[in-house]
C-alpha positions in Angstrom: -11.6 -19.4 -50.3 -11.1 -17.8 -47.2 -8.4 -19.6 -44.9 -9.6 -21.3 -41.4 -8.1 -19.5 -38.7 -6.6 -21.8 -36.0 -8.7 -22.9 -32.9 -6.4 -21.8 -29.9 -6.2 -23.7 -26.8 -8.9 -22.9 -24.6 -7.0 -22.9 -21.5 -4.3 -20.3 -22.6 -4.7 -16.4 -20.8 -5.6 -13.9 -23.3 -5.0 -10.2 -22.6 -3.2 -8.9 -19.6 -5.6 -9.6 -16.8 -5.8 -13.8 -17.7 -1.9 -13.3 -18.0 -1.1 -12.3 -14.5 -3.7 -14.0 -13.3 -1.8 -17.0 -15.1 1.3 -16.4 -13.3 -0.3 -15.6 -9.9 1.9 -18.1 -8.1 5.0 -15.6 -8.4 2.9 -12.6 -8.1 3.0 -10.9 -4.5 0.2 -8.8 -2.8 0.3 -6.6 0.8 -2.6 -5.3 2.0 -3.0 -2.2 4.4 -5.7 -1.6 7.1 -6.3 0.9 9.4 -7.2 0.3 12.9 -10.6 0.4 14.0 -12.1 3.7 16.0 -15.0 1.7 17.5 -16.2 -2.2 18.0 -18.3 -2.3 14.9 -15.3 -0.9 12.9 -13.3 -3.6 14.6 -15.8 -6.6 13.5 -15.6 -5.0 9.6 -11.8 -4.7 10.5 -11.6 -8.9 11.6 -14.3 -10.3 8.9 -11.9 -8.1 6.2 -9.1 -10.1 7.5 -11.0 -13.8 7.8 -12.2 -13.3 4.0 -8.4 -12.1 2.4 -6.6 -14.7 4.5 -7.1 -17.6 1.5 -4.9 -14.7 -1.0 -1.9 -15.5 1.2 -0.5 -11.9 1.5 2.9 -11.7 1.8 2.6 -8.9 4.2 -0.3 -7.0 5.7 0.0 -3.4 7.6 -1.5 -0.7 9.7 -2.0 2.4 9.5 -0.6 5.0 12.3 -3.0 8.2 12.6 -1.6 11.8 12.0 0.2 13.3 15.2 0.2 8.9 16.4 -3.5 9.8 17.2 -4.0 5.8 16.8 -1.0 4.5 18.3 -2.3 2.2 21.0 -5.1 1.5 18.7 -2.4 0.6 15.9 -0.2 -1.5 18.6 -3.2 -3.9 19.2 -4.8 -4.8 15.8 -1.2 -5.5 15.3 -0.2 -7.4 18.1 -3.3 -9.3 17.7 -2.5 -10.2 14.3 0.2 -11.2 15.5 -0.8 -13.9 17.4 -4.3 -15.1 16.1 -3.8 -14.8 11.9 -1.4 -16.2 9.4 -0.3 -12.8 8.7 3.3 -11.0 8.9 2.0 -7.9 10.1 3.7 -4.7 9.5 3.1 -1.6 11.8 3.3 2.2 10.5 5.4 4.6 12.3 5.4 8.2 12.0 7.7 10.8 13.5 4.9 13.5 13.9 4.0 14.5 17.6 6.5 12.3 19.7 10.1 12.3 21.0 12.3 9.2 20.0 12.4 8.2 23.1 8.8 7.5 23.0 8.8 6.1 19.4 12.1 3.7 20.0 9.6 2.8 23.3 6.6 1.9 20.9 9.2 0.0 18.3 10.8 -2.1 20.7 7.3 -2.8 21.8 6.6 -3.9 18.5 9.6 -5.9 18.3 8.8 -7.7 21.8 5.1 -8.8 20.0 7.2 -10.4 17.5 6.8 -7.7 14.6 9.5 -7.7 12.3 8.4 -5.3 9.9 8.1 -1.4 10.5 6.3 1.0 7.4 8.7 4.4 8.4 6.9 7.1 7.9 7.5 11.3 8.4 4.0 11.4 9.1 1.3 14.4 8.1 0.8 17.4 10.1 -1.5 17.0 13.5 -3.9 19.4 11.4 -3.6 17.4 8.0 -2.3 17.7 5.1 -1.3 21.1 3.7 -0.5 22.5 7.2 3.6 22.9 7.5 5.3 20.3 8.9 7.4 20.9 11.9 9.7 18.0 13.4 9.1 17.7 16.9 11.9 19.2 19.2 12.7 15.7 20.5 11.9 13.6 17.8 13.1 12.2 14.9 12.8 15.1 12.1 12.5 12.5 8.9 12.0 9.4 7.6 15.5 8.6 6.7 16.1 9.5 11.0 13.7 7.3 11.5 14.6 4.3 9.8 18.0 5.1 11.1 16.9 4.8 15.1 14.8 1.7 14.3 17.6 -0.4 12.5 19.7 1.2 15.7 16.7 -1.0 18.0 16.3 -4.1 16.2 16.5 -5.9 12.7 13.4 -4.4 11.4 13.1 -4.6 7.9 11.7 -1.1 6.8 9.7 0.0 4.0 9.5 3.8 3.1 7.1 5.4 1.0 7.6 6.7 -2.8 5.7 9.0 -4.7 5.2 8.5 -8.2 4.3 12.2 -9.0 6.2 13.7 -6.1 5.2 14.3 -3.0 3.2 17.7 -2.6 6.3 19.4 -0.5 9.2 18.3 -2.9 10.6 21.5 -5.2 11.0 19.4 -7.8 12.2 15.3 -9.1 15.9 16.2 -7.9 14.5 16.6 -4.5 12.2 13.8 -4.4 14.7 11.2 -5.3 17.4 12.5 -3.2 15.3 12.4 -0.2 14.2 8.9 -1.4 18.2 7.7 -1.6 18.9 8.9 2.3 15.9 6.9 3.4 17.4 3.5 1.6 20.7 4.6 2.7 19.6 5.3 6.4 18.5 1.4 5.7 15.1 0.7 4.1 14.4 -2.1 1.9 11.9 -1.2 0.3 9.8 1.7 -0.7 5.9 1.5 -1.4 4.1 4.3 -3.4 2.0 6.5 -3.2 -1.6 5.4 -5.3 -1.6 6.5 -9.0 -4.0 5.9 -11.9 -1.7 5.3 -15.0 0.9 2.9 -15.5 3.0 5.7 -17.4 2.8 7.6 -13.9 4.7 4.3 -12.8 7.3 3.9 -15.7 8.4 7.2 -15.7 9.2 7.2 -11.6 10.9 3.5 -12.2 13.2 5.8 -14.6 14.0 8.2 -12.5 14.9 5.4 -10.0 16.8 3.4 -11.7 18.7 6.6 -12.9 19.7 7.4 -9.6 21.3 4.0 -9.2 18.0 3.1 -6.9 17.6 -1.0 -7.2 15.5 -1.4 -3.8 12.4 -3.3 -4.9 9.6 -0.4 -5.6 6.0 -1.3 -5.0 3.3 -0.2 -6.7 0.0 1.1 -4.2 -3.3 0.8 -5.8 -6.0 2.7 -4.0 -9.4 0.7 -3.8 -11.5 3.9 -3.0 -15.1 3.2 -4.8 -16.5 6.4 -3.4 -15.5 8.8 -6.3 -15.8 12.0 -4.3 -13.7 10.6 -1.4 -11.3 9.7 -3.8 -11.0 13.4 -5.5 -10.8 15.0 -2.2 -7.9 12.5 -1.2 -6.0 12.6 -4.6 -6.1 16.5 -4.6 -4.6 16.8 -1.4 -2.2 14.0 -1.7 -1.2 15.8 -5.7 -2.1 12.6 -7.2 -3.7 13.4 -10.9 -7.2 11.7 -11.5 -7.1 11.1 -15.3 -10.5 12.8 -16.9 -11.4 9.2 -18.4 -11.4 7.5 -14.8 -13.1 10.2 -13.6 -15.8 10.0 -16.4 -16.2 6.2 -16.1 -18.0 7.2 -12.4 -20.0 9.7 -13.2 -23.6 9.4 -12.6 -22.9 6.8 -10.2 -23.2 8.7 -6.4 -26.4 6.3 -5.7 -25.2 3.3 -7.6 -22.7 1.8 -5.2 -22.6 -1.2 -6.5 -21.2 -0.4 -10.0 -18.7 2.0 -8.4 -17.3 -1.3 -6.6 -17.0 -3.5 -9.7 -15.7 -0.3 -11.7 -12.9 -0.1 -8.7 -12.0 -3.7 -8.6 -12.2 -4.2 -12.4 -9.9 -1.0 -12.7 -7.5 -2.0 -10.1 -7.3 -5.1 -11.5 -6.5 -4.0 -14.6 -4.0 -1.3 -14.0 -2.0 -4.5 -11.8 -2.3 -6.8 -14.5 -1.3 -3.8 -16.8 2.5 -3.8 -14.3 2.5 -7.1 -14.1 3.0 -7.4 -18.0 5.9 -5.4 -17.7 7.6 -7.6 -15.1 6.0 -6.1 -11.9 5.6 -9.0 -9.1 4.8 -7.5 -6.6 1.6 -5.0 -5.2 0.6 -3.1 -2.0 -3.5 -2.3 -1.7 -5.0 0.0 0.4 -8.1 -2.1 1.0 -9.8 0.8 3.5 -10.9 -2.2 5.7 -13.2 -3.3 2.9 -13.0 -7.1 1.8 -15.2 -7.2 -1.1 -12.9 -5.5 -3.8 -9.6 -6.2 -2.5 -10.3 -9.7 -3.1 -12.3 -9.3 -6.4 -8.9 -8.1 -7.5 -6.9 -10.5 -5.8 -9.1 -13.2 -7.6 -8.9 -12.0 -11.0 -5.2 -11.7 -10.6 -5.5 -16.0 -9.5 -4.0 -15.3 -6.2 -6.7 -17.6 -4.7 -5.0 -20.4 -6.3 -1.5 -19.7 -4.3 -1.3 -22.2 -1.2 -3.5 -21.0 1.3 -2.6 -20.3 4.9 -4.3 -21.3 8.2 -7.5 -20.4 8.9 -7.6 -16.9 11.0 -8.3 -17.6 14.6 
């Protein structure tokens, strides 16, 4: 006689996803935005913000256009969010296309609105990405000189950016992590990837962190691009690998938009939940100012059951 297998409890997680989604109370989220170019972008931008308000991000930020083609733009989504969400807000800050006397002006405006948080960026050419860079003649010339003058301004606590499979100017890993150490020891906190498709992408740059002595927290960035062709375009010139099964899994679907959106939430999700197994806590999403998936991910991973904040003005 075959032997009964034991019920199991009904209410324990099974498989990553109910796992992290089980421990969501520890787990920590950021999201990023961009700032709107026109008033209908800004009413996507504020109804984005009304409907991920009850995942109680830890931290939300803006994005700052090539050459600071956005900065005033930049300056009052987060000024506003300032003042009328629950949010801590942090503003982007790139050294492209302005001296530091006009980018210590915009940071100690920044600090005036009561932000406390600065994303330091070197920033992509005027012309985009794959054009050289040149530092401005008055500027600051890097990140790591950036972070430097803003620490000089205020107590901003920085965050730098990482990239997992080196970013598409380093020579090589020896390269990418040294430029990585002057920006923490110019004084960021911590550093927040570039998007990535595979945890091993992930596990292997933790390595080479850790065996540079790195222990800055490292956050994970998961893009949540449902448009597949978008996201090809942006992962080639960003050198970010598209595994062939991800690609595979949207084929077929360029007039099916809404399976590409629960393919790029359940995805996302997974790949999170996939970190989070491995001790991960906490995550930074670049939500494109769209709601919908960024919080189908954020409630699979339970972070709707977190205390939630006030209601967005």
């Amino acid at each position: 006689m075959n032997a009964r297998l034991p019920l199991r409890d009904p209410n324990a997680p099974v498989g990553a996803i109910a796992r992290a989604s089980a421990e969501a109370p520890d787990l920590k989220v950021s999201f990023e935005f961009f700032p709107p170019k026109t008033q209908k972008m800004e009413d996507k931008l504020w109804a984005s913000i009304e409907k991920l308000a009850p995942l109680s991000p830890d931290f939300v930020s803006v994005t700052y256009g090539a050459g600071g083609s956005t900065r005033e733009r930049t300056h009052r989504t987060v000024a506003r969010m300032v003042e009328e969400t629950p949010f801590a807000p942090a503003a982007h800050l790139t050294c492209v296309g302005a001296s530091r006397a006009e980018i210590d002006e915009v940071a100690q405006a920044y600090w005036d609105a009561g932000v406390r948080h600065i994303v330091a960026l070197r920033g992509d050419p005027p012309n985009g990405i794959g054009e050289p860079y040149a530092p401005h003649p008055d500027g600051y010339a890097y990140a790591n000189d950036l972070t430097e003058g803003l620490k000089k301004i205020a107590d901003f606590e920085v965050s730098v950016s990482a990239y997992p499979e080196q970013h598409p100017e380093s020579s090589n890993w020896s390269v990418e992590i040294d430029n990585l150490k002057r920006k923490i020891d110019s004084g960021a906190t911590r550093a927040i990837t570039q998007f990535f498709f595979s945890p091993d992408v992930f596990w292997r740059f933790q390595d080479r962190v850790l065996d540079a002595g790195i222990s800055i927290p490292i956050v994970p960035g998961l893009m949540l691009q449902p448009n597949f062709n978008g996201l090809a375009r942006m992962s080639k010139m960003c050198g970010v690998s598209v595994p062939a099964w991800y690609a595979g899994l949207f084929d077929g679907l360029d007039n099916d938009p809404t399976t590409r959106d629960m393919l790029t939430a359940t995805l996302a999700a997974e790949l999170t939940a996939e970190l989070r197994d491995r001790g991960v806590d906490h995550f930074h999403l670049y939500t494109l100012n769209r709601a919908e998936i960024a919080s189908s991910v954020g409630r699979i991973l339970g972070l709707h059951q977190r205390q939630k904040p006030e209601s967005v003005a």
